[in-house]
Backbone as ProteinMPNN parsed JSONL, in Angstrom:
{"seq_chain_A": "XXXXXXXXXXXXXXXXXXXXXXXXXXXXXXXXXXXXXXXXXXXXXXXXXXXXXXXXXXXXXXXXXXXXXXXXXXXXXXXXXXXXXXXXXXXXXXXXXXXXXXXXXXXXXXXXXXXXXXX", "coords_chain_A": {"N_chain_A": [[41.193, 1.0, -6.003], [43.305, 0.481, -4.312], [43.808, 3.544, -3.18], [40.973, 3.82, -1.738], [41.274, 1.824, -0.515], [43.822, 2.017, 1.803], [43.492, 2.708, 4.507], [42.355, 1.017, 7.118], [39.087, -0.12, 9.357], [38.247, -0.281, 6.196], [35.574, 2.469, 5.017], [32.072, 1.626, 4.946], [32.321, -0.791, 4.402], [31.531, -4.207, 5.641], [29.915, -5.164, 8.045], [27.741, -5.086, 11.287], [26.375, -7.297, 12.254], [24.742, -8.766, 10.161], [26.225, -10.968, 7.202], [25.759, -10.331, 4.917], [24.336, -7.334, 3.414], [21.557, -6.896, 2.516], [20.006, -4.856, 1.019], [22.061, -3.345, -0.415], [22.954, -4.404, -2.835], [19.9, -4.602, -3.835], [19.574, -1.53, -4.01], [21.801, -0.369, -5.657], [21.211, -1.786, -8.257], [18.622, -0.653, -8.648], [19.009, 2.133, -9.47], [21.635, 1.635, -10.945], [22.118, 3.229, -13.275], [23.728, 5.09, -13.532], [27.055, 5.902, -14.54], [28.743, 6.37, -11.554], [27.572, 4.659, -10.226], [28.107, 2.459, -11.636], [30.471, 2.458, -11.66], [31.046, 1.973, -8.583], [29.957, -0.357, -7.58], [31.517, -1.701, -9.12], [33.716, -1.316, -7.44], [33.733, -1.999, -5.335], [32.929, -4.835, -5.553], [35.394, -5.366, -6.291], [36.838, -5.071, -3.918], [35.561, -7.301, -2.209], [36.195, -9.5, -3.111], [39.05, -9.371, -2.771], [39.311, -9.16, -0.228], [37.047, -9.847, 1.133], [34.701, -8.73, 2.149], [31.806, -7.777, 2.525], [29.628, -5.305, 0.928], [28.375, -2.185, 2.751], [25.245, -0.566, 3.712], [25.725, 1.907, 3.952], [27.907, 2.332, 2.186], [26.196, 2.006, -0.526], [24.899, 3.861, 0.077], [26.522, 5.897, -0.4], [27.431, 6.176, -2.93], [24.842, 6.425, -4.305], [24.075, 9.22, -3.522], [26.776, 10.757, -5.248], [25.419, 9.864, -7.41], [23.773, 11.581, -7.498], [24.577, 13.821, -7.502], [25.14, 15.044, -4.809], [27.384, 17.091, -3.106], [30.717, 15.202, -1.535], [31.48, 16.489, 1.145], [28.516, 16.879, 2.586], [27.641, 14.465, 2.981], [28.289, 13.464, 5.326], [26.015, 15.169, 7.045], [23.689, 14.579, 5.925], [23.582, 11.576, 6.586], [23.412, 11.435, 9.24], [21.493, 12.963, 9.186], [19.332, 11.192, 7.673], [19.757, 9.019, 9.597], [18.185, 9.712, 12.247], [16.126, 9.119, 12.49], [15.984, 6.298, 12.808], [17.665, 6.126, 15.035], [15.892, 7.122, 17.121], [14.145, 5.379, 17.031], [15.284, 3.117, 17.998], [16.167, 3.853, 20.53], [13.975, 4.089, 21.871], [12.563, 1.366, 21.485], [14.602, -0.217, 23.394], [14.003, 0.904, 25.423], [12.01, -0.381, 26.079], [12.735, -3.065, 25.756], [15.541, -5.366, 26.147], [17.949, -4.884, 23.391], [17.467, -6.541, 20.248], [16.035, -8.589, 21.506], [17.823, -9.257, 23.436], [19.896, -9.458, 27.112], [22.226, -7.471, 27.689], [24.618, -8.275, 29.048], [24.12, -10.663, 27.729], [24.125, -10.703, 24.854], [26.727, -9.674, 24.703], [27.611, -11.945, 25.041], [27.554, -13.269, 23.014], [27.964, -11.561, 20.735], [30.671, -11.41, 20.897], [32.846, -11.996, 19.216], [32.849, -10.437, 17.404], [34.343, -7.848, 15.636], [36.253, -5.525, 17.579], [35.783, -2.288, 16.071], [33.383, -2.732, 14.746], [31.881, -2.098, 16.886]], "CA_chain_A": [[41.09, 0.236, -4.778], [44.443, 1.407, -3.714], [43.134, 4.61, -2.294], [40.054, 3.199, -0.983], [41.807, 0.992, 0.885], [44.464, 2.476, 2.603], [42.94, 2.741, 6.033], [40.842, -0.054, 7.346], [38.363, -0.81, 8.12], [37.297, 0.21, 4.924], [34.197, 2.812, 5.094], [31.206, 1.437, 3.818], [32.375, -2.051, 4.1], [31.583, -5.21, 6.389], [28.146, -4.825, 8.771], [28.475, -5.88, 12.718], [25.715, -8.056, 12.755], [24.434, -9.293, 8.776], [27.086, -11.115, 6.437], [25.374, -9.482, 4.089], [23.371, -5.901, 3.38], [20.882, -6.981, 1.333], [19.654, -3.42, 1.0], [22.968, -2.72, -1.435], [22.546, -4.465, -4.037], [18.491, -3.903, -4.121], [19.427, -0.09, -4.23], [22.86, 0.014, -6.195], [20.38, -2.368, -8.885], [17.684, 0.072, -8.78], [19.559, 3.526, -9.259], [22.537, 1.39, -11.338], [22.084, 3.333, -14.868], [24.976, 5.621, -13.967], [28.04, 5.461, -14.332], [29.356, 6.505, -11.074], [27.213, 3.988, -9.895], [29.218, 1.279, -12.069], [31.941, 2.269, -10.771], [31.255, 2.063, -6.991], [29.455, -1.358, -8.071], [32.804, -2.453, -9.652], [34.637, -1.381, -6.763], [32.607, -3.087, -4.173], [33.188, -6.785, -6.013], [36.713, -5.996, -6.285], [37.103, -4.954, -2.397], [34.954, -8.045, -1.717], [37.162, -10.496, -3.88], [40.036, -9.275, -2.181], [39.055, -8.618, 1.542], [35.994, -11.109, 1.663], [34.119, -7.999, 3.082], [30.744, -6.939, 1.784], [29.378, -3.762, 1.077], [27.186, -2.068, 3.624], [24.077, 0.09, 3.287], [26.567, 3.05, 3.655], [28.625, 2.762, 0.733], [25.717, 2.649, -0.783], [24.446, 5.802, -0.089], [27.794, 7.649, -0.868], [27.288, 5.824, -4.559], [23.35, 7.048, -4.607], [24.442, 10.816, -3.07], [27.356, 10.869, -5.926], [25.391, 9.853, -8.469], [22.947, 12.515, -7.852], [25.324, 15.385, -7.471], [25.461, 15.577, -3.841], [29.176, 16.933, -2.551], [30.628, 14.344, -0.46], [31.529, 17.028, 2.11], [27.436, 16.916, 2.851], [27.711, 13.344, 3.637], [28.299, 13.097, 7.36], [24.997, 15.826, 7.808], [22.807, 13.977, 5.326], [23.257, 10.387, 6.862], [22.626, 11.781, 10.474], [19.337, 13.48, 9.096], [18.879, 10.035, 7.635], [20.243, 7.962, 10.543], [18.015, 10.526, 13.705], [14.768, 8.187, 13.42], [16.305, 5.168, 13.212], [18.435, 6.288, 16.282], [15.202, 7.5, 17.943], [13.321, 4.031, 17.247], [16.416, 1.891, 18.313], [16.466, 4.209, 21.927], [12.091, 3.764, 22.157], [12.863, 0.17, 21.635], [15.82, -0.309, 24.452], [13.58, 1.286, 26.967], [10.831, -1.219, 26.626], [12.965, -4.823, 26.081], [16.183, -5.427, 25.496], [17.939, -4.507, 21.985], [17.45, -7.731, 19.699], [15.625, -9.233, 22.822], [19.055, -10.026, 24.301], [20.177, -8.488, 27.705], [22.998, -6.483, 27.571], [25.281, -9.808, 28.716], [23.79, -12.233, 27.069], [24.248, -9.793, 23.53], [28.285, -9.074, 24.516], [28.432, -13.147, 24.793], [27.331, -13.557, 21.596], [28.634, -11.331, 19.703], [32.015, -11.0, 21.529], [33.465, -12.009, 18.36], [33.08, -9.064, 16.299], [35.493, -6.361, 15.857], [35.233, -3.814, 18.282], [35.978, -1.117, 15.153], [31.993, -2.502, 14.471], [30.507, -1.351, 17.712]], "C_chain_A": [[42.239, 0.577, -3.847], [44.449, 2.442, -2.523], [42.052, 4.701, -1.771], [40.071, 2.314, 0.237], [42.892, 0.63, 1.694], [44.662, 2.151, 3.948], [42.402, 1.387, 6.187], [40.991, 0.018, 9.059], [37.9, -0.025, 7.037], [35.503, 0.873, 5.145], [33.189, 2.362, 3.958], [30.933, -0.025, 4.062], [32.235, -2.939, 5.6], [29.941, -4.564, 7.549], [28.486, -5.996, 10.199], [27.803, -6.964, 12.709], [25.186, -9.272, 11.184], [25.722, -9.872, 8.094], [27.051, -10.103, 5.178], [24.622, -8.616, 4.2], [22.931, -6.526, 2.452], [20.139, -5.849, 0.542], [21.084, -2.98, -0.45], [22.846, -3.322, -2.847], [20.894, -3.982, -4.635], [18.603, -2.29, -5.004], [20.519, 0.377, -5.231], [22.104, -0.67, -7.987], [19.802, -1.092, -9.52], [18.11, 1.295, -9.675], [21.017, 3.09, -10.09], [22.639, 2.261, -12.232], [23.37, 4.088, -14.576], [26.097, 5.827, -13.926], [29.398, 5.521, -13.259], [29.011, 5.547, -10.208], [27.562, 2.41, -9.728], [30.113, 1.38, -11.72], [32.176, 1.917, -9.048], [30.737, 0.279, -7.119], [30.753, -2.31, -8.759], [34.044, -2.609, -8.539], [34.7, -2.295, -5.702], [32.889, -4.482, -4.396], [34.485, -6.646, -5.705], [37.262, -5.413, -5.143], [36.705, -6.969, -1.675], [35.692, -9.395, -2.241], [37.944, -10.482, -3.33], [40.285, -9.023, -1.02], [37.888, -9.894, 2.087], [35.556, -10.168, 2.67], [32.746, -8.088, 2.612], [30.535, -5.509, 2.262], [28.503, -3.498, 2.042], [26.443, -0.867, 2.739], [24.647, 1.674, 3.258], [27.06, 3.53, 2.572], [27.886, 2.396, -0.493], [24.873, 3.589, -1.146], [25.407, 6.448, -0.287], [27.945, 7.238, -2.083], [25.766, 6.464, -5.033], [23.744, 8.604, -4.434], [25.407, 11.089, -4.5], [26.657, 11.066, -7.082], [24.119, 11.092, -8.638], [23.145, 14.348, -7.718], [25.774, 15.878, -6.132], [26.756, 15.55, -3.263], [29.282, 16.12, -1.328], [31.104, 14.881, 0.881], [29.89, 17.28, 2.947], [27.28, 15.628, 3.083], [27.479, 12.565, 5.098], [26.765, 13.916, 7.484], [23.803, 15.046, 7.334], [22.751, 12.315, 6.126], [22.943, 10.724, 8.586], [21.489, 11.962, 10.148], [18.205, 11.954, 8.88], [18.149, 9.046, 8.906], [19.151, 8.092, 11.857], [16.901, 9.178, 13.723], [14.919, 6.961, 13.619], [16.641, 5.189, 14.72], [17.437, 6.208, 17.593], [14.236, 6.107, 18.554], [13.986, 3.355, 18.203], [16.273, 2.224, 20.031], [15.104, 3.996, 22.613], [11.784, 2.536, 22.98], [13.847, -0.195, 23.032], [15.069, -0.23, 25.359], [12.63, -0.167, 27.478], [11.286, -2.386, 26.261], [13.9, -4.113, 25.735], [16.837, -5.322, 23.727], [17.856, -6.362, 21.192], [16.999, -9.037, 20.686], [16.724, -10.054, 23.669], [19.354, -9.054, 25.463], [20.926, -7.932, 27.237], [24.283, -7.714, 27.731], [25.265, -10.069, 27.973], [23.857, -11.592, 25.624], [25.628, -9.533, 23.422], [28.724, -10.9, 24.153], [28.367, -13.212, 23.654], [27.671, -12.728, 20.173], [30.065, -10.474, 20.136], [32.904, -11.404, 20.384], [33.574, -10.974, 17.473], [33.458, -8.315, 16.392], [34.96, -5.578, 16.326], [35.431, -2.518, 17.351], [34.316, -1.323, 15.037], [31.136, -1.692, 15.271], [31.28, -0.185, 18.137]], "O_chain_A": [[42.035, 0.928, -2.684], [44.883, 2.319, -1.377], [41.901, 5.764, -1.169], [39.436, 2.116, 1.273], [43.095, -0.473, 2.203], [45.598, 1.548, 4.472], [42.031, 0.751, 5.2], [41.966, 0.12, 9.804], [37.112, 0.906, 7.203], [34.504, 0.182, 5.347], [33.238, 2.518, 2.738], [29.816, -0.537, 4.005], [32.745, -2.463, 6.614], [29.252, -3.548, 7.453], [29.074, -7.076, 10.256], [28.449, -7.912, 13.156], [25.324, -10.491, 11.295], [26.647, -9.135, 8.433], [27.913, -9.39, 4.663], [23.896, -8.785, 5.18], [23.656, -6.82, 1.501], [19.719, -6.084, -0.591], [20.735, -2.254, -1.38], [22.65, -2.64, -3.853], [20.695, -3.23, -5.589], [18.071, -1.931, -6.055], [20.313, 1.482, -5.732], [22.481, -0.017, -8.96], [20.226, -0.544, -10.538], [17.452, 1.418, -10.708], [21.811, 4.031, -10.075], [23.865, 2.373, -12.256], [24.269, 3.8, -15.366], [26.342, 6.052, -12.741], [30.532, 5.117, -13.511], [29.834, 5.31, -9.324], [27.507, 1.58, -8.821], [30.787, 0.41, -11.375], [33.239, 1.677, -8.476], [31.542, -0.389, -6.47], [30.742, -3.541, -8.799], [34.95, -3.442, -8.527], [35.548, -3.114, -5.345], [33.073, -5.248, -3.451], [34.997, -7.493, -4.973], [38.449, -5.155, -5.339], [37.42, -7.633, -0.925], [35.617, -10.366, -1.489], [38.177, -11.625, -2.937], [41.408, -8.663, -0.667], [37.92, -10.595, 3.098], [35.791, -10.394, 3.857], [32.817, -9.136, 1.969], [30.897, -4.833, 3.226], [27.752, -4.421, 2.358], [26.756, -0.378, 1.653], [24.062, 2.543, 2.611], [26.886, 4.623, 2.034], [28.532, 2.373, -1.541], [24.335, 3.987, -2.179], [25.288, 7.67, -0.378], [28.754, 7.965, -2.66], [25.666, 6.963, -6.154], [23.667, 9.226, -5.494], [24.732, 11.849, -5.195], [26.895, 12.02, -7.822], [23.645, 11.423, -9.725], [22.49, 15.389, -7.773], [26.552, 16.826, -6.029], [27.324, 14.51, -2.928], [28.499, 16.117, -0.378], [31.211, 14.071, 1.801], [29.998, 17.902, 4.004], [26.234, 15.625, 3.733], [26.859, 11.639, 5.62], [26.047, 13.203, 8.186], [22.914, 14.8, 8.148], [21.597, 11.892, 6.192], [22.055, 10.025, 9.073], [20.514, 11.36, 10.596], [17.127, 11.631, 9.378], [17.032, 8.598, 9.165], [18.996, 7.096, 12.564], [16.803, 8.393, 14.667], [14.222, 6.361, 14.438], [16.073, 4.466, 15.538], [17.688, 5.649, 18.66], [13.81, 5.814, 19.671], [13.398, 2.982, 19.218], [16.251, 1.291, 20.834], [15.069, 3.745, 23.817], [11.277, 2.341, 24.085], [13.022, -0.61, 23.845], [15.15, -1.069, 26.256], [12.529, -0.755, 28.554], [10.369, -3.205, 26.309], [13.866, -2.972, 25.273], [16.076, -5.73, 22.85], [18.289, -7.293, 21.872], [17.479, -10.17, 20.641], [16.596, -11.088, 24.325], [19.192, -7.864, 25.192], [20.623, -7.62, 26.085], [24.878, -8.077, 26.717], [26.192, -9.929, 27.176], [23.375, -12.504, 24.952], [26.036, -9.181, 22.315], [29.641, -11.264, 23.415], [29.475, -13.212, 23.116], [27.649, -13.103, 19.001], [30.414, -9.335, 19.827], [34.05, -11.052, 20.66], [34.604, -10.805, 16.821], [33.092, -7.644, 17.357], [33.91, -4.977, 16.098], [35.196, -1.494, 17.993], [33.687, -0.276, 15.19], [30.199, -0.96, 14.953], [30.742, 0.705, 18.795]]}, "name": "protein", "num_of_chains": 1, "seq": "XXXXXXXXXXXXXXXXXXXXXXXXXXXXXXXXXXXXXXXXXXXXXXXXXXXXXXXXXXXXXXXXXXXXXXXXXXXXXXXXXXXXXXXXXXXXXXXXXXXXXXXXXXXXXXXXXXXXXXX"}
């Protein structure tokens, strides 16, 4: 945890808008059997014990990518390839209402509390 959490914010950890990713456990569950899995799964509680962060849907995919061999220098290209259709939906969406049907205001009032490291 030490060298995990050096920097902050912590990659992986805390989500701008959810308290929780419910998506991480589902998938860290699913895909648990191995043991690099337990370990990112062990690390995660004891970030979250001691930060009162949760995990996001990020960290883990760099516990799913690990445990299936992929180098974590392929990381950044793989979660873009991931990330493009979301990106593409999210910009589809924008054109034709507001994002989360809030203007653009009325979306900074409300979540003018959240660290600008989120957005």
């Amino acid at each position: 945890m030490a060298l995990y959490c050096k920097k902050k914010p912590f990659p992986g950890f805390g989500h701008p808008i959810m308290l929780t990713d419910p998506r991480v456990n589902f998938l860290l569950d699913l895909y648990g059997d191995a043991p690099i899995v337990q370990k990112a799964k062990a690390l995660g509680m004891l970030i979250t014990a001691s930060y009162h962060i949760q995990a996001n849907i990020d960290f883990a995919a760099a516990a799913l990518m690990l445990r299936y061999g992929i180098p974590p220098v392929a990381g950044s290209a793989f979660f873009w390839f991931c990330r493009l259709p979301i990106i593409i939906g999210h910009i589809c969406a924008k054109r034709r209402q507001p994002p989360f049907g809030l203007s653009s205001s009325a979306a900074r009032e409300k979540y003018r509390d959240v660290p600008n490291v989120w957005l």
